[in-house]
C-alpha positions in Angstrom: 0.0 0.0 0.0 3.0 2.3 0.9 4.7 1.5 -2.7 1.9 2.0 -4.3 0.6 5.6 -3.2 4.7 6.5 -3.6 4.6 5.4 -7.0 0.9 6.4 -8.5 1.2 9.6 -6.4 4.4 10.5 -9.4 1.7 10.6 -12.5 -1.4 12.5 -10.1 0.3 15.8 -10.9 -3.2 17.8 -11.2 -2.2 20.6 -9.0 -4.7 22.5 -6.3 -3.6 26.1 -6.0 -4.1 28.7 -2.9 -3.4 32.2 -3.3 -2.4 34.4 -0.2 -0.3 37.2 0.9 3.2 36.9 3.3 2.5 39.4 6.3 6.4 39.0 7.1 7.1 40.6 3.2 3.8 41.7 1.9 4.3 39.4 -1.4 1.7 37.3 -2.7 2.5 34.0 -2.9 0.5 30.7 -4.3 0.4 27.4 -2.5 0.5 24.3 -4.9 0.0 21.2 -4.0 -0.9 18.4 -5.9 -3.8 15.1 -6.3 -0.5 13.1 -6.0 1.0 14.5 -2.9 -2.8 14.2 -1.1 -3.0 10.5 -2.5 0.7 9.9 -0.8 -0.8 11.5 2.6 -3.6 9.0 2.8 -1.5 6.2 1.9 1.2 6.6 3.8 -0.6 7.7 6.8 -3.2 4.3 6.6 -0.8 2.1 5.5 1.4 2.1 8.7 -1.7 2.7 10.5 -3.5 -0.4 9.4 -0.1 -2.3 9.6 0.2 -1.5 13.2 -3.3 -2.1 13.9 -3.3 -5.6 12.3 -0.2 -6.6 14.6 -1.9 -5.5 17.8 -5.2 -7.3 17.1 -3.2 -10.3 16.5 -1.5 -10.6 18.7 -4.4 -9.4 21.4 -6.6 -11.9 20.1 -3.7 -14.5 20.7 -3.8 -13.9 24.2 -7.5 -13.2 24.9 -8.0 -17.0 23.6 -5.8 -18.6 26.4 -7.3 -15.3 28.8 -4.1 -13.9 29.7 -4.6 -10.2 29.0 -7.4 -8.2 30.9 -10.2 -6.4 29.3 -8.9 -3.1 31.4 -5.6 -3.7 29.8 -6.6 -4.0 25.8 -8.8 -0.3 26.3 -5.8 1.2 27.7 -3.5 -0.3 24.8 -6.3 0.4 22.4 -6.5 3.9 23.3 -2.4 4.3 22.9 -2.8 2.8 19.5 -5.1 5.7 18.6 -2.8 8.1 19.9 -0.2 7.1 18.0 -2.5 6.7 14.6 -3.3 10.6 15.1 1.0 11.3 15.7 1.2 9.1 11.9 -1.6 10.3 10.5 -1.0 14.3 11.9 2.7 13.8 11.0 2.3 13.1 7.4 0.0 15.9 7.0 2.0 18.4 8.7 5.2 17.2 6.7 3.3 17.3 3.3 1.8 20.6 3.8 4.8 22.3 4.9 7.3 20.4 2.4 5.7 22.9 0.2 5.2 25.8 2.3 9.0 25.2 2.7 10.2 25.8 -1.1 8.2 28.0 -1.5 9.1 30.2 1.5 12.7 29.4 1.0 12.3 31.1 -2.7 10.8 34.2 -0.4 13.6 34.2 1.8 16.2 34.1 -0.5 15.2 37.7 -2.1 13.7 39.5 1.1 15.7 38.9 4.4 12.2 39.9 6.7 11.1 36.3 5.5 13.9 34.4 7.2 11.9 33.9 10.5 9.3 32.4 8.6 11.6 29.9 6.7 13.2 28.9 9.6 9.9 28.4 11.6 8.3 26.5 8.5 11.8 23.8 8.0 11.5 23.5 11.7 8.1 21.8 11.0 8.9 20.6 8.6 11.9 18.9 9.1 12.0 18.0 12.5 8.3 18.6 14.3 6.4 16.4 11.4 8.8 13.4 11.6 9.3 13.7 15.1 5.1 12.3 14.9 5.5 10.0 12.5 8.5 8.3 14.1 6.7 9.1 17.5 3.5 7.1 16.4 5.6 4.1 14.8 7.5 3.6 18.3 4.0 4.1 20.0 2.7 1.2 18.2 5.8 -1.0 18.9 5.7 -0.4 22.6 1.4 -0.8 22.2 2.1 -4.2 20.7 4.7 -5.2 22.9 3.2 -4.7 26.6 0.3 -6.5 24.7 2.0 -9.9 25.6 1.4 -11.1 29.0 4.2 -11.6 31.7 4.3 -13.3 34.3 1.6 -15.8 32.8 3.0 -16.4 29.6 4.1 -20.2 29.5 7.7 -20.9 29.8 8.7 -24.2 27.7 10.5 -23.4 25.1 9.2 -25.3 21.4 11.8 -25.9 18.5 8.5 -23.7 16.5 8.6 -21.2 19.0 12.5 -21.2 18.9 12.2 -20.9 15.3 9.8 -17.9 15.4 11.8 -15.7 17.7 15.0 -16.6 15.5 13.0 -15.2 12.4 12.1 -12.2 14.5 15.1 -11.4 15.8 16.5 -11.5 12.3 13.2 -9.1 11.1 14.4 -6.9 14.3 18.0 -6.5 13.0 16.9 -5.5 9.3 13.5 -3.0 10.6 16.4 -1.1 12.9 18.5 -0.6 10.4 15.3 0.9 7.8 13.9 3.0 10.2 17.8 4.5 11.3 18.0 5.6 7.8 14.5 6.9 8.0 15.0 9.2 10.8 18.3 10.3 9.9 16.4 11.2 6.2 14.3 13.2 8.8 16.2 14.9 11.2 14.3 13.2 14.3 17.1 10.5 14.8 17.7 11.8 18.2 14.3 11.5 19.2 14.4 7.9 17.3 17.2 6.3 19.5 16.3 7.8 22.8 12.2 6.3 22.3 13.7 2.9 21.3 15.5 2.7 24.1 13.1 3.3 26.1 11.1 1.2 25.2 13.7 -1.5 25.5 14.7 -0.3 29.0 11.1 -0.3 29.8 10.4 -3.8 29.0 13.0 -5.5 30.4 12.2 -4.0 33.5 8.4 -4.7 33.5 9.1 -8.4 32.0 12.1 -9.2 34.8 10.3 -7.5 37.6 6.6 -8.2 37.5 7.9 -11.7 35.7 9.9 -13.0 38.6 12.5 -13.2 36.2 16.6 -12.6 36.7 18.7 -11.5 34.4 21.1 -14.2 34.5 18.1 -16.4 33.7 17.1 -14.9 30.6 15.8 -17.1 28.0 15.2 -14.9 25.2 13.5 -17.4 22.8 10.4 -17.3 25.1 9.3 -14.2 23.4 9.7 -13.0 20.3 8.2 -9.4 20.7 11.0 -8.8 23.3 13.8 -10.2 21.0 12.7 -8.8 17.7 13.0 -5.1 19.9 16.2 -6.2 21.3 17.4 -6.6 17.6 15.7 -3.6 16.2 17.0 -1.0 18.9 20.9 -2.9 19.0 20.5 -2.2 14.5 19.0 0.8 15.3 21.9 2.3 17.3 24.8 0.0 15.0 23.5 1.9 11.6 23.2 5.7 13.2 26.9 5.2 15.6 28.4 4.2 12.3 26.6 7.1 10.2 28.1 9.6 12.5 31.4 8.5 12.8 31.2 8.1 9.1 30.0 10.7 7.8 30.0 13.5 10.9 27.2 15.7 12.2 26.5 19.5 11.5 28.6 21.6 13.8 26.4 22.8 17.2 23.9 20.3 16.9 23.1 16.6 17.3 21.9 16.8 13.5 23.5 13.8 11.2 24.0 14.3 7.7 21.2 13.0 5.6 21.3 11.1 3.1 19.1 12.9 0.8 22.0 15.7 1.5 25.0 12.8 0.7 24.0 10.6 -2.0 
């Protein structure tokens, strides 16, 4: 569904036009945006929404069959999960809308210095407040799935299926870090990326080894394959964006990394 709007969004170039006047410069300018870039909005924004929403229902309804997660505990998840489909769905507009506010501002700015503020206010969203929700809402949904599974009730025999399953996760963990560290570094938020994931991580090892009556130096990690696909996804995660920075460097005074729209 993602590929799809990114690719039939390219040939719906039938533009929608706005006409309105910069109080910063008193120029008219025109607002263009096009059927494509609305048809990329809704697909992007209910793809990973309906993506997250199928892996929380499964894996709900996989617990609520042996009754090992409470009723209380799926409308507080549930609610999360719509949280964070408002940060996706919020954070694709916002970046959409003010991608073109942006060049088009940044045109502005280059020939009438009273427009600066403005450009610099409109890449902020941009750039960093519009991914900041979308990455936001992803890691929401990870974490939503996650403390779905039960704890200290969840059956501890390891099966050579089950073994098999977490293995496959695990390897799904170490491939979705690395993606989604190129994807915030693309945007800016990757700061905001690394410190949720881990988290997260931090989080539920704490809640599964606590309220589990669980050690750490009995830790069986192919009793769960949520907790070890995370584990794989924040260790990638934090491999790719260490590497990118010693690489490749960050801009001077700020924890920004290059991106690599900027490098390749």
């Amino acid at each position: 569904m993602l590929g799809a709007g990114y690719l039939f969004s390219e040939y719906l170039a039938y533009p929608v036009a706005f006409t309105f006047t910069i109080t910063e410069t008193g120029q008219p300018a025109v607002f263009l945006i096009s059927l494509g870039d609305l048809l990329e909005i809704v697909t992007w924004s209910f793809g990973l929404i309906i993506a997250g929403y199928f892996l929380f229902t499964v894996n709900v309804g996989t617990w609520e069959r042996q009754s090992l997660i409470a009723p209380r505990k799926k409308e507080i998840l549930f609610h999360l999960f719509v949280i964070a489909a408002i940060l996706i769905a919020g954070g694709n507009i916002v970046h959409v809308l003010f991608n073109k506010f942006n060049g088009m501002v940044e045109d502005v700015a280059s020939i009438n210095t009273d427009g600066l503020n403005l450009f610099v206010l409109v890449y902020f969203i941009d750039e960093q407040v519009s991914h900041a929700m979308i990455h936001g809402g992803i890691l929401l949904i990870l974490g939503v799935v996650l403390a779905s599974e039960p704890i200290a009730d969840l059956p501890g025999e390891v099966t050579s299926a089950k073994a098999r399953l977490t293995m496959c996760a695990m390897l799904l963990g170490f491939a979705m870090g690395a993606i989604q560290a190129l994807a915030a570094l693309e945007g800016q938020c990757t700061i905001v990326v690394l410190a949720g994931s881990w988290a997260i991580l931090v989080t539920s090892l704490s809640v599964h080894y606590r309220l589990g009556n669980r050690s750490f130096d009995t830790l069986r990690p192919f009793e769960r394959p949520n907790l070890g696909f995370l584990f794989c996804f924040v260790v990638s995660l934090t491999i790719v964006v260490l590497l990118w920075g010693i690489i490749f460097g960050i801009w001077p005074a700020y924890p920004f990394f290059k991106q690599p729209g900027e490098l390749f």
